[in-house]
Residue frames as a rotation matrix with the C-alpha (Angstrom) as fourth column:
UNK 1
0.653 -0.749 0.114 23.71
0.015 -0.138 -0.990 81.87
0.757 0.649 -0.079 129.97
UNK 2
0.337 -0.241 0.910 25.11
-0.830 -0.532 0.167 82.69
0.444 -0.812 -0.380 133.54
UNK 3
0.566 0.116 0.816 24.68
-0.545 0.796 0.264 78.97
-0.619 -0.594 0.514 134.39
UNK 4
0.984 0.043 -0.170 26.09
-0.175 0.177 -0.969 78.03
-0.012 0.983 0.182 131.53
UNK 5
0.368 -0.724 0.584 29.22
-0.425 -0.689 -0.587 80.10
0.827 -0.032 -0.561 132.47
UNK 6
0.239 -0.010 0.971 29.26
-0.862 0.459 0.217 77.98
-0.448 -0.889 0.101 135.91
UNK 7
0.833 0.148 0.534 29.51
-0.179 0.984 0.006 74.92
-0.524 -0.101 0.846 134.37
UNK 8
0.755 -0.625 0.201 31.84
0.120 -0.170 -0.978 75.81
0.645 0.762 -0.053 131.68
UNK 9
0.044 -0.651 0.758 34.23
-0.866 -0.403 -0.296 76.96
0.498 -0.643 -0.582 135.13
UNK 10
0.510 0.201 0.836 33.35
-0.802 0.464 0.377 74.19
-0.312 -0.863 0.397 136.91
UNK 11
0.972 -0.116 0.207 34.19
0.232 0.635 -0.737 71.81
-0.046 0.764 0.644 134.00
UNK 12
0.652 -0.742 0.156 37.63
-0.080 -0.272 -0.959 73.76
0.754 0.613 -0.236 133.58
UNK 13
0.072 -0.669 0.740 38.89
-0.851 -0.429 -0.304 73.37
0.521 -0.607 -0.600 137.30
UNK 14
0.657 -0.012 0.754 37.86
-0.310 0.907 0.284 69.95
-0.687 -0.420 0.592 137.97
UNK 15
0.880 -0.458 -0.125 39.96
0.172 0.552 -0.816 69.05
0.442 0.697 0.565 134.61
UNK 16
0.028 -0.683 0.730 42.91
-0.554 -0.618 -0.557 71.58
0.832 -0.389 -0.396 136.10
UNK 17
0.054 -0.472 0.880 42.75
-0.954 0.237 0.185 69.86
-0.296 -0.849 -0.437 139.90
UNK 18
0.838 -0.125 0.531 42.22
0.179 0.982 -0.052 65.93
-0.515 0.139 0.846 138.45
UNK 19
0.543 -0.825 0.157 45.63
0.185 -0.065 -0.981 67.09
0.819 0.562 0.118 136.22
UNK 20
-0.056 -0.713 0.699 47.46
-0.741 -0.439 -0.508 68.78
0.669 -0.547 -0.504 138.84
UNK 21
0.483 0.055 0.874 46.48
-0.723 0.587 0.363 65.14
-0.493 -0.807 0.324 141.34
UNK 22
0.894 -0.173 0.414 47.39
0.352 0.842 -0.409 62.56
-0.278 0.511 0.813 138.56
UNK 23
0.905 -0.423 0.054 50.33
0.072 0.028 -0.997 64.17
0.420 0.906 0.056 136.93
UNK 24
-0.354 -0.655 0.668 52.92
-0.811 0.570 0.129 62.02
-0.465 -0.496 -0.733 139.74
UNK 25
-0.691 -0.463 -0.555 54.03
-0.443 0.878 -0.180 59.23
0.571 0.122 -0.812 139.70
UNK 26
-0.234 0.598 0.767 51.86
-0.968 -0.072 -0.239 56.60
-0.088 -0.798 0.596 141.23
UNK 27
-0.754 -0.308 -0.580 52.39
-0.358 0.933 -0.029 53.05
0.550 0.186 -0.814 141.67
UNK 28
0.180 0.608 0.774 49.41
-0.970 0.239 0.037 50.49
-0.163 -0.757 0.633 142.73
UNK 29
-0.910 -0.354 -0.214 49.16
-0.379 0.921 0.090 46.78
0.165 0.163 -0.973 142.14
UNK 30
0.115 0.931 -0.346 46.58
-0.951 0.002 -0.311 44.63
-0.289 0.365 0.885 140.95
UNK 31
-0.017 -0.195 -0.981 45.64
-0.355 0.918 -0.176 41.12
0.935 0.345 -0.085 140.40
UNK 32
0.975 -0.158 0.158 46.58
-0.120 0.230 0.966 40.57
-0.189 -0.960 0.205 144.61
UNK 33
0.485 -0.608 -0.628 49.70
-0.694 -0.705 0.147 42.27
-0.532 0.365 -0.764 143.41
UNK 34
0.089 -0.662 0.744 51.19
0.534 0.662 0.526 40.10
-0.841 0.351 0.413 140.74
UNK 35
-0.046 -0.710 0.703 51.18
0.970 -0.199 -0.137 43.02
0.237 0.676 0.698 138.71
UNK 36
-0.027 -0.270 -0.962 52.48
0.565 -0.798 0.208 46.37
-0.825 -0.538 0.174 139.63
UNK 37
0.710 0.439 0.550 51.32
0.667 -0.669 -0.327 49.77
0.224 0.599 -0.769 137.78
UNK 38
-0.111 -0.474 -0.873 52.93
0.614 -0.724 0.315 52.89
-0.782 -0.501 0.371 137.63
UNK 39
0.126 0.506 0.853 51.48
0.924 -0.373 0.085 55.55
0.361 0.778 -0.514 135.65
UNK 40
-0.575 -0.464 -0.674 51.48
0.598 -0.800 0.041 59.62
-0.558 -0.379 0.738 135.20
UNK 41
0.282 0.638 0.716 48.93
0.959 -0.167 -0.229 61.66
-0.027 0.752 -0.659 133.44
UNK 42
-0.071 -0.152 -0.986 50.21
0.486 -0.868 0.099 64.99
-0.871 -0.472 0.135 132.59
UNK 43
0.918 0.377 -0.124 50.26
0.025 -0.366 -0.930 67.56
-0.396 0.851 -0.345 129.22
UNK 44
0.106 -0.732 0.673 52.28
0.668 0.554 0.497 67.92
-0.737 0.397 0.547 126.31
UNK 45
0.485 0.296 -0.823 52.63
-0.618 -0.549 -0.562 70.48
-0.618 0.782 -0.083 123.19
UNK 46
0.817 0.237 0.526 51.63
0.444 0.323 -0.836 68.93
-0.368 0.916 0.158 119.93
UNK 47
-0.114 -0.204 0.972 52.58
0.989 0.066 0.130 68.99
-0.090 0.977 0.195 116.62
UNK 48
0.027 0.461 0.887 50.30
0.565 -0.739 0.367 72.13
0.825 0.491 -0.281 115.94
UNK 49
-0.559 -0.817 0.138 51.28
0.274 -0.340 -0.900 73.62
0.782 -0.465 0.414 119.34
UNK 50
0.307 0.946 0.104 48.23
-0.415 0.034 0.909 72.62
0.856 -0.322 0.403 121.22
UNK 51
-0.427 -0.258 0.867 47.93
-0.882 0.328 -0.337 71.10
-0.198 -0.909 -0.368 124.82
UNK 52
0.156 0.542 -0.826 47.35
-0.452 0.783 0.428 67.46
0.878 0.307 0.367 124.36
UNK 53
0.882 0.235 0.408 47.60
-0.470 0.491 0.733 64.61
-0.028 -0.839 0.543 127.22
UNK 54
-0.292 -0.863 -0.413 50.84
-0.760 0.471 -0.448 63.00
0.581 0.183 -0.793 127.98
UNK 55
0.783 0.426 0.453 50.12
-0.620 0.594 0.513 59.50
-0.051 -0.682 0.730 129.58
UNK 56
-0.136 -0.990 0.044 52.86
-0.836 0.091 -0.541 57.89
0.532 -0.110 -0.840 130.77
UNK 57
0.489 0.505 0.711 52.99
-0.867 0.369 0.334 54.20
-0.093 -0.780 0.619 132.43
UNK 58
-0.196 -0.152 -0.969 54.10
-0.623 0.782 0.003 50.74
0.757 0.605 -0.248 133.12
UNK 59
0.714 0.682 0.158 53.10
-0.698 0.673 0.245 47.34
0.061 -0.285 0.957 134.01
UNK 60
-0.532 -0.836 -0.137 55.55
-0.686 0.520 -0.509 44.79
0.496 -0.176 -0.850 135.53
UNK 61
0.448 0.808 0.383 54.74
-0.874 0.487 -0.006 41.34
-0.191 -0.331 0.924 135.80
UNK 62
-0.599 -0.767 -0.232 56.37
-0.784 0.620 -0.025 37.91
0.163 0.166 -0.972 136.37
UNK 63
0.458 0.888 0.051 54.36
-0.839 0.450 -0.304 34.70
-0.293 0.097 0.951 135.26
UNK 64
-0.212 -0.189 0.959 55.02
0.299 0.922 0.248 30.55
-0.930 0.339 -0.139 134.21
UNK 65
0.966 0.090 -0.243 55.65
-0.199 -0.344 -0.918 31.71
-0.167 0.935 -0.314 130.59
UNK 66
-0.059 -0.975 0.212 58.91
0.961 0.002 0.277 30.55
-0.270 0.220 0.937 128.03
UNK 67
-0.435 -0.335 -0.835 60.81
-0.211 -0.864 0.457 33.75
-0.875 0.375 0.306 126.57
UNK 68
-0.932 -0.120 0.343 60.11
0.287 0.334 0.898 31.99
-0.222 0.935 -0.277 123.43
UNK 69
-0.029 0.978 -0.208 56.23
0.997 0.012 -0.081 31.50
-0.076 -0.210 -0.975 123.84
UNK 70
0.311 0.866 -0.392 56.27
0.795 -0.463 -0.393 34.82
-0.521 -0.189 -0.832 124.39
UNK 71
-0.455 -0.698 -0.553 58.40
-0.331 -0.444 0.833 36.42
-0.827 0.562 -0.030 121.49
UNK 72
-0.682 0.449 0.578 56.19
0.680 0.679 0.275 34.01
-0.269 0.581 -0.768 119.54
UNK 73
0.136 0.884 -0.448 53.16
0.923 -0.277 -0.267 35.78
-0.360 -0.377 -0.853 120.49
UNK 74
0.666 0.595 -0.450 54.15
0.365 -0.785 -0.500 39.00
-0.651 0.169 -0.740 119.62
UNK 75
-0.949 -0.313 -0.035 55.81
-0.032 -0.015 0.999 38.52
-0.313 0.950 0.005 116.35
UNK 76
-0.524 0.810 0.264 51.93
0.851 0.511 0.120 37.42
-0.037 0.288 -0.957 115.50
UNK 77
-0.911 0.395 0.117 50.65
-0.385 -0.918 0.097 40.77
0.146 0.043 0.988 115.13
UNK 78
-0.646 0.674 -0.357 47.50
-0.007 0.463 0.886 39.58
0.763 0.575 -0.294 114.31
UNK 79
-0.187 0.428 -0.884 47.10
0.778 0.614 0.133 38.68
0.600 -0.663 -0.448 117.67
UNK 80
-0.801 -0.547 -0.242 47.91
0.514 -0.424 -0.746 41.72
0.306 -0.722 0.621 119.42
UNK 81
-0.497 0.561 0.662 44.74
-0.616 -0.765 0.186 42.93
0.611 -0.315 0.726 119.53
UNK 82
0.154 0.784 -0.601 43.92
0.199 0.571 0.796 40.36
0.968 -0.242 -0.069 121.77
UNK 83
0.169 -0.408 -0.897 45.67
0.985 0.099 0.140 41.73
0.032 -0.907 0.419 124.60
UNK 84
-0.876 -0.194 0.443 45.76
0.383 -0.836 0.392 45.74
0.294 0.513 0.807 122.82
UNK 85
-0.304 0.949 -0.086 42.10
0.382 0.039 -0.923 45.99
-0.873 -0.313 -0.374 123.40
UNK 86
-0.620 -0.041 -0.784 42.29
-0.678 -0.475 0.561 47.23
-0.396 0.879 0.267 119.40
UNK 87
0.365 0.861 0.354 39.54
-0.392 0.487 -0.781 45.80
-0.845 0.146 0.515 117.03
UNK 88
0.997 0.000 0.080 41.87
0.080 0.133 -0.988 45.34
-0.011 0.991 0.133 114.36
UNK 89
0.201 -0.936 0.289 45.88
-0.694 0.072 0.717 44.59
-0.692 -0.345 -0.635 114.75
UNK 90
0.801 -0.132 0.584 47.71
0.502 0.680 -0.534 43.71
-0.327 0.721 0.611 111.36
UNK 91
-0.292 -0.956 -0.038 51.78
0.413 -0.161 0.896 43.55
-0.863 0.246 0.442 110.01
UNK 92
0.995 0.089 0.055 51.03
0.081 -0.321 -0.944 45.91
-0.066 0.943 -0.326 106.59
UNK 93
0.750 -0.643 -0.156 55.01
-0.420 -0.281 -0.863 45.93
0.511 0.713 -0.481 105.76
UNK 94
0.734 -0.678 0.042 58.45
0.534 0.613 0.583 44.01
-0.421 -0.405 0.812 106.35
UNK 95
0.804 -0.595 -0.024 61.44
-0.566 -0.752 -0.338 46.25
0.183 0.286 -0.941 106.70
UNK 96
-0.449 -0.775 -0.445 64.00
-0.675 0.621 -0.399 43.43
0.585 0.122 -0.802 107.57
UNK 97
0.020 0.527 -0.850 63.72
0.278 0.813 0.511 40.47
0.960 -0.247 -0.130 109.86
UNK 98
-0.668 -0.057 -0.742 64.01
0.728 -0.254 -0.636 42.94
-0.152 -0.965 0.211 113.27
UNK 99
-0.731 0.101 -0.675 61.56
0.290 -0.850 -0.441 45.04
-0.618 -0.518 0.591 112.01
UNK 100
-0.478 0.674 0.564 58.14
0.878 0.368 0.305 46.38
-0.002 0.641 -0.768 110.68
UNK 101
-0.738 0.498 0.456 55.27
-0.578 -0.815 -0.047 48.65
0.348 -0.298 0.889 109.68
UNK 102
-0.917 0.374 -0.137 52.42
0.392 0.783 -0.483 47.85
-0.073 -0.496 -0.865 112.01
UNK 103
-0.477 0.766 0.430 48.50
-0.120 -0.542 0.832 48.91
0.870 0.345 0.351 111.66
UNK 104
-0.838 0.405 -0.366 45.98
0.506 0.323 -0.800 49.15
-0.206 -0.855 -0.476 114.98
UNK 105
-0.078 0.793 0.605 41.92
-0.153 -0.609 0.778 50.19
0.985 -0.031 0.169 114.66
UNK 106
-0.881 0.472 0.018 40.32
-0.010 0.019 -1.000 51.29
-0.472 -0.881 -0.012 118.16
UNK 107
-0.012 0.959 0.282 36.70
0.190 -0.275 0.943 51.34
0.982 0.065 -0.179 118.05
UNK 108
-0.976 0.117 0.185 36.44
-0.218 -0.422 -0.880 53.71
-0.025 -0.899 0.438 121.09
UNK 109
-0.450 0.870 -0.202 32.94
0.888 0.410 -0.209 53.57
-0.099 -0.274 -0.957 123.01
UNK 110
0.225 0.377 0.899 30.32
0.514 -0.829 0.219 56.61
0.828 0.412 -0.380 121.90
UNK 111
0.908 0.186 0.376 30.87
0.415 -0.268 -0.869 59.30
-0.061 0.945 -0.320 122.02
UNK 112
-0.095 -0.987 -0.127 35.02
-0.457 -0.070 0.887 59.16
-0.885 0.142 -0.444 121.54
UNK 113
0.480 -0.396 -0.782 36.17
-0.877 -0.244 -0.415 59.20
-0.026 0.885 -0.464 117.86
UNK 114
0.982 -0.094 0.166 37.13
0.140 0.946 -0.291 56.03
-0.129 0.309 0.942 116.53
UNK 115
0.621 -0.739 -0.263 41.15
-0.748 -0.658 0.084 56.12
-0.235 0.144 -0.961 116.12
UNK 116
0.938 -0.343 -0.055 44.03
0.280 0.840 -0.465 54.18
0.206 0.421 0.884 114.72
UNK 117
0.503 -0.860 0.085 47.63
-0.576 -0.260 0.775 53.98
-0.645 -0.439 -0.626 115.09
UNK 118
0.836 -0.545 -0.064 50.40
0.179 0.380 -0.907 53.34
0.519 0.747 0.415 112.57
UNK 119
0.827 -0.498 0.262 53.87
-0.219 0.143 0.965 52.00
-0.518 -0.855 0.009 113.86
UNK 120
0.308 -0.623 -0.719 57.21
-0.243 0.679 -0.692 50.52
0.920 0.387 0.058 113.39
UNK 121
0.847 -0.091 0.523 57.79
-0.463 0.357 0.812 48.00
-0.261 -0.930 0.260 115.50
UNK 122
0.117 -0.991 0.072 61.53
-0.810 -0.137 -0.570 46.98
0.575 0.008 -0.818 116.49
UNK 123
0.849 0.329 -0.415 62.87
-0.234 0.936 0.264 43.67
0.475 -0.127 0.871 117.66
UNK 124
-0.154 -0.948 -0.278 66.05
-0.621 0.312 -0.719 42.67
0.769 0.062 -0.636 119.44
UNK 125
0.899 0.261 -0.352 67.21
-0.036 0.845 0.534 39.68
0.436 -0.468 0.769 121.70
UNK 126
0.020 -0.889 0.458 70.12
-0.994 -0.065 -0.083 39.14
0.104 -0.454 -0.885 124.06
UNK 127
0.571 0.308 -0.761 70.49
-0.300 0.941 0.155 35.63
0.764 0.140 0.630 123.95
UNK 128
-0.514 -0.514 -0.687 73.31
0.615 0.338 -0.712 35.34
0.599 -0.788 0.142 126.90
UNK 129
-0.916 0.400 0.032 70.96
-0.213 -0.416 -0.884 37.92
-0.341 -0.817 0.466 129.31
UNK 130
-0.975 0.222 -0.024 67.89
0.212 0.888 -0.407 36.26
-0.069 -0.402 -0.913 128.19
UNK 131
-0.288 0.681 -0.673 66.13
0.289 -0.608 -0.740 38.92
-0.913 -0.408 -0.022 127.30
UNK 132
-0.756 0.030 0.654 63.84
0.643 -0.152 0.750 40.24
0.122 0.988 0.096 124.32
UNK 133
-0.641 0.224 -0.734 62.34
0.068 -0.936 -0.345 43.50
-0.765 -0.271 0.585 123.67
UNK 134
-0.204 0.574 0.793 59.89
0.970 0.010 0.242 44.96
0.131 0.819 -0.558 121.10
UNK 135
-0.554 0.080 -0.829 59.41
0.456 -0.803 -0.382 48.51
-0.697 -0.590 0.408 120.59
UNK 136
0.160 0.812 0.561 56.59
0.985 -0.167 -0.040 50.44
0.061 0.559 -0.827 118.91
UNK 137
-0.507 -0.862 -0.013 56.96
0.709 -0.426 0.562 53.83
-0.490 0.275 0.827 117.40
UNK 138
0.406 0.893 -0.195 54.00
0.368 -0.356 -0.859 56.00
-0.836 0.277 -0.473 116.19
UNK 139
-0.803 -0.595 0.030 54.98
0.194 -0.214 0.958 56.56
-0.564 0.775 0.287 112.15
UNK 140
0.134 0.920 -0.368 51.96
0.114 -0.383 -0.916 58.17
-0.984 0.081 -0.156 111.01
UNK 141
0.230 -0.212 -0.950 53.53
-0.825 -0.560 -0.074 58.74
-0.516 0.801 -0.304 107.56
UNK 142
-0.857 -0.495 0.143 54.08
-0.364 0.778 0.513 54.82
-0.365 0.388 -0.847 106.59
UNK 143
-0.577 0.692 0.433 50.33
0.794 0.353 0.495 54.58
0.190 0.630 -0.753 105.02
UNK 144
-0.508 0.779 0.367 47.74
-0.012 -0.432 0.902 56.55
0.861 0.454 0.229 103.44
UNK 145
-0.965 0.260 0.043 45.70
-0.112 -0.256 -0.960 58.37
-0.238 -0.931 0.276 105.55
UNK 146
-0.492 0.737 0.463 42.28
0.656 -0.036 0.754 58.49
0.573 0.675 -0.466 105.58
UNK 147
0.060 0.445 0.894 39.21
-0.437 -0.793 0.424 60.19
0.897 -0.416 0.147 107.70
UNK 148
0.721 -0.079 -0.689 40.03
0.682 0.260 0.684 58.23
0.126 -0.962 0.241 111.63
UNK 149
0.726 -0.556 0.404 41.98
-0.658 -0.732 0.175 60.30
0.199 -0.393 -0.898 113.39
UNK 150
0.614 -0.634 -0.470 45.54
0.150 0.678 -0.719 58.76
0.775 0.372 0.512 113.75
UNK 151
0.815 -0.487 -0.315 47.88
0.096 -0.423 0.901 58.86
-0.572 -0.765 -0.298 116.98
UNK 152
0.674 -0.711 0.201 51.03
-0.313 -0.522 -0.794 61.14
0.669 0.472 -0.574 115.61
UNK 153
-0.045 -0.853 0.520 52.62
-0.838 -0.251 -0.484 60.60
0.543 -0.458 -0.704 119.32
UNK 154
0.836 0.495 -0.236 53.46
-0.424 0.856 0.297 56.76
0.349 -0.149 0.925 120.51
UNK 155
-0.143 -0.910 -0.389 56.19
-0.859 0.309 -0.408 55.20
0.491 0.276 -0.826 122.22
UNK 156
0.678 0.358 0.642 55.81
-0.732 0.412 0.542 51.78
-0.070 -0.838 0.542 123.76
UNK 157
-0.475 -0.680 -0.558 58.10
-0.610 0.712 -0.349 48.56
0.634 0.174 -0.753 124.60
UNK 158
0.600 0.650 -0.467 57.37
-0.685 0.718 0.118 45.28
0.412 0.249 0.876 125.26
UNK 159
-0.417 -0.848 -0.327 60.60
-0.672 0.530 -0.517 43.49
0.612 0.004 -0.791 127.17
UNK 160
0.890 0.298 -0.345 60.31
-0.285 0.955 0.089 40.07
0.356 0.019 0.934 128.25
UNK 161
-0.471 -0.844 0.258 63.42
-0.859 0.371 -0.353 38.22
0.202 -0.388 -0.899 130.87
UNK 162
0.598 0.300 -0.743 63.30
0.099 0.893 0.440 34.34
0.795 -0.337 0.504 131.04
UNK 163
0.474 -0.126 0.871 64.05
-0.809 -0.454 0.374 34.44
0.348 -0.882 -0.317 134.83
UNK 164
-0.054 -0.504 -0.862 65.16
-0.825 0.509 -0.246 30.75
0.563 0.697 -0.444 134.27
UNK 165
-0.934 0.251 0.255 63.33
-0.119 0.454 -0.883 28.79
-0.338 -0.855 -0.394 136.85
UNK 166
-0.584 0.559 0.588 60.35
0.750 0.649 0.128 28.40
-0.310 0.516 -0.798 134.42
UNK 167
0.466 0.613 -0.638 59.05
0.688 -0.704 -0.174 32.13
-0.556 -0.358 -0.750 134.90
UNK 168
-0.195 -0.349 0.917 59.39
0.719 -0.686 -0.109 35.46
0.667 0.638 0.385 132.41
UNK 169
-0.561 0.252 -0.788 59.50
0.100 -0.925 -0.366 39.30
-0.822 -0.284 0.494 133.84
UNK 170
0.055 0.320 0.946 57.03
0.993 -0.112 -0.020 41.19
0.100 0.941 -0.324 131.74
UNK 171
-0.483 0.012 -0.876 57.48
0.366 -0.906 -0.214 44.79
-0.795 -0.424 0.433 131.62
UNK 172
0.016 0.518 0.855 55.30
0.970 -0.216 0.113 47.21
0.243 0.828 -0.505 129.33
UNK 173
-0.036 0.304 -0.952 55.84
0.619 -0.741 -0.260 50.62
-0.784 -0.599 -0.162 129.44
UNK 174
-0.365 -0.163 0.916 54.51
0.919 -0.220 0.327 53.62
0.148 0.962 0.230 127.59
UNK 175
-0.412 0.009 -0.911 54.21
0.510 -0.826 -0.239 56.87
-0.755 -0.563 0.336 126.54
UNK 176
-0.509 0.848 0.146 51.17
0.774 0.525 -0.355 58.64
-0.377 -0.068 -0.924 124.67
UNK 177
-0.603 0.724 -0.335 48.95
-0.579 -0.686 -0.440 61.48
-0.549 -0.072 0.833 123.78
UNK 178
0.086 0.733 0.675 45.54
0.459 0.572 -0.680 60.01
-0.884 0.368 -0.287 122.70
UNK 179
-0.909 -0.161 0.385 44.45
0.415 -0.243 0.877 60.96
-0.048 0.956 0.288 119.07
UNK 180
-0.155 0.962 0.225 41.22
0.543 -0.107 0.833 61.78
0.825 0.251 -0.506 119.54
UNK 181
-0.280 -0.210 0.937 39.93
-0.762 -0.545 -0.350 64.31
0.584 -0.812 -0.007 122.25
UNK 182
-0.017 0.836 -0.549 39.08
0.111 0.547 0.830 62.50
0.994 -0.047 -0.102 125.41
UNK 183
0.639 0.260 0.724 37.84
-0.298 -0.784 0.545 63.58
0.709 -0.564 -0.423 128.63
UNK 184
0.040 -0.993 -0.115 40.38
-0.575 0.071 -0.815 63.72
0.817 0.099 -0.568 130.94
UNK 185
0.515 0.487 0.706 37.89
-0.587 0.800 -0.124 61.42
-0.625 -0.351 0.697 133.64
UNK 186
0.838 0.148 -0.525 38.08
-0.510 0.554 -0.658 59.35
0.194 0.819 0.540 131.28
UNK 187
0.356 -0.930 -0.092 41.66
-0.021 0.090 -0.996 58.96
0.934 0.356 0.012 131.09
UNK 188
0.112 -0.229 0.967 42.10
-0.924 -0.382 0.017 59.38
0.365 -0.895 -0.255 135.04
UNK 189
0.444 0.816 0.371 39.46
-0.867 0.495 -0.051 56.95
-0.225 -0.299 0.927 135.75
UNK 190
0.897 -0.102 -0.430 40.93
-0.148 0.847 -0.511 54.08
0.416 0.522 0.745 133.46
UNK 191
-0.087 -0.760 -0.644 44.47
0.038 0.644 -0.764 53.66
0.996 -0.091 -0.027 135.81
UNK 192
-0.346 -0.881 -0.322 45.87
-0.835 0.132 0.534 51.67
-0.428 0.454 -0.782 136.77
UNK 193
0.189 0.779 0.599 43.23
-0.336 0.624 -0.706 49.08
-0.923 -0.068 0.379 135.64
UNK 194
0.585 -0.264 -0.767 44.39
-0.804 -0.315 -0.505 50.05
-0.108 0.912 -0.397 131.70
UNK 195
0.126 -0.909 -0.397 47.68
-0.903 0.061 -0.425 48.82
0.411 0.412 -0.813 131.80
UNK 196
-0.614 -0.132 0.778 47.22
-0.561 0.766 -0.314 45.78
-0.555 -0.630 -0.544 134.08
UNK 197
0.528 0.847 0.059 44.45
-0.392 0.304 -0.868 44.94
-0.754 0.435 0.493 132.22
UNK 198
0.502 -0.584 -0.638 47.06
-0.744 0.085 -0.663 44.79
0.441 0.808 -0.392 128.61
UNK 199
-0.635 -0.649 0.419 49.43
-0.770 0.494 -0.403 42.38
0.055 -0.579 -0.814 131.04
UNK 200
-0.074 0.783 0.618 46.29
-0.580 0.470 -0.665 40.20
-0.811 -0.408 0.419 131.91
UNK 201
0.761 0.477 -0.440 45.02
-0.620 0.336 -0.709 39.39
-0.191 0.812 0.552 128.69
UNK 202
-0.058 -0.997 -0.057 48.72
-0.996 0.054 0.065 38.82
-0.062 0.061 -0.996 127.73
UNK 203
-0.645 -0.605 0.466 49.48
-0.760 0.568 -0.314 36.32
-0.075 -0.557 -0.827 129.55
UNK 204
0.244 0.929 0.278 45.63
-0.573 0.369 -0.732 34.90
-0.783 0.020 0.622 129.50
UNK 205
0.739 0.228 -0.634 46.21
-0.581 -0.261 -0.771 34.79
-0.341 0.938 -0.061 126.14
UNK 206
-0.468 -0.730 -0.497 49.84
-0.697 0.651 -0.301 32.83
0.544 0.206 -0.814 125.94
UNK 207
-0.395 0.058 0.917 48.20
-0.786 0.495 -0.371 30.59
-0.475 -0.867 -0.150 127.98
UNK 208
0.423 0.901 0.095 45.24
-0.375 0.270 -0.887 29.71
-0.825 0.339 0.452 126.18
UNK 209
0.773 0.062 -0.632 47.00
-0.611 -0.195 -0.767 29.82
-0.171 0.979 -0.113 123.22
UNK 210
0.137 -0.963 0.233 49.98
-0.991 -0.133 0.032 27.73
0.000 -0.236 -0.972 124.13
């Protein structure tokens, strides 16, 4: 039991110092820097006044992509889970033509809780600055629930500048708390690799697909 008690301490201050190292700012780059991270892991009080994770981050990246091509791409729900890392990424509702309800499944890897995420996702365009945005919204209350745990707390955007020399900025940044519990390794461990990774595909992806 004694040992028990050791590990149970040991377990609670490595979470405590990997929180108290990660929760700055911290900017690397990846790829041989064509895309630049910045990311923050720190805490949050829930809904139910609990400590959850706050992950904070973004991903900035400038590629041979049109604005269009890539406004294309993510109108297409469908697709998004090719670049989402989601197993399942589908439009369940039209609320005008700037705006939806979206649906995401994770299948996390054992033994993290499968989880899902219900949005509204937002559209606008500047057509003289060239620019076009998308923002995502956690709206947990726009479909029947069932038994997956559901993320309650979501903000993320998507903007896109045609730099006009054949080349888009991509920025992605967001902010988080996971639905499910998950260790906070875990959650260290995965940046800035995460978010570069979501950029990667991206682009992969308009490529291929273009």
């Amino acid at each position: 039991m004694e040992r028990i008690k050791i590990i149970l301490l040991c377990l609670v201050f490595a979470n405590v110092s990997l929180l108290a190292q990660s929760s700055q700012w911290k900017t690397k780059t990846a790829d041989n820097g064509k895309i630049t991270v910045s990311y923050k892991i720190s805490e949050r009080t829930d809904e139910n006044g609990k400590k959850a994770p706050l992950i904070e981050d973004s991903a900035v990246a400038i590629e041979s992509l049109s604005l269009q091509r890539c406004i294309s791409l993510m109108k297409d729900v469908a697709n998004h889970k090719e670049f989402t890392g989601d197993c399942i990424s589908k439009k369940v509702k039209t609320i005008s033509d700037s705006e939806w309800v979206v649906y995401y499944f994770s299948k996390n890897p054992w033994p993290i809780e499968n989880s899902e995420c219900v949005a509204k996702m937002t559209f606008s365009q500047d057509a003289a600055g060239k620019t076009a945005i998308f923002k995502f919204s956690a709206a947990p209350a726009e479909m029947t629930k069932g038994d997956v745990k559901r993320v309650s707390y979501m903000d993320q955007t998507y903007a896109f500048k045609d730099l006009g020399d054949g080349r888009v900025e991509m920025t992605a940044t967001g902010k988080s708390s996971p639905a499910v519990k998950v260790p906070l390794l875990f959650i260290t461990s995965s940046f800035p690799e995460a978010p570069a990774k979501t950029i990667r595909k991206f682009i992969n992806f308009a490529k291929a697909a273009s």
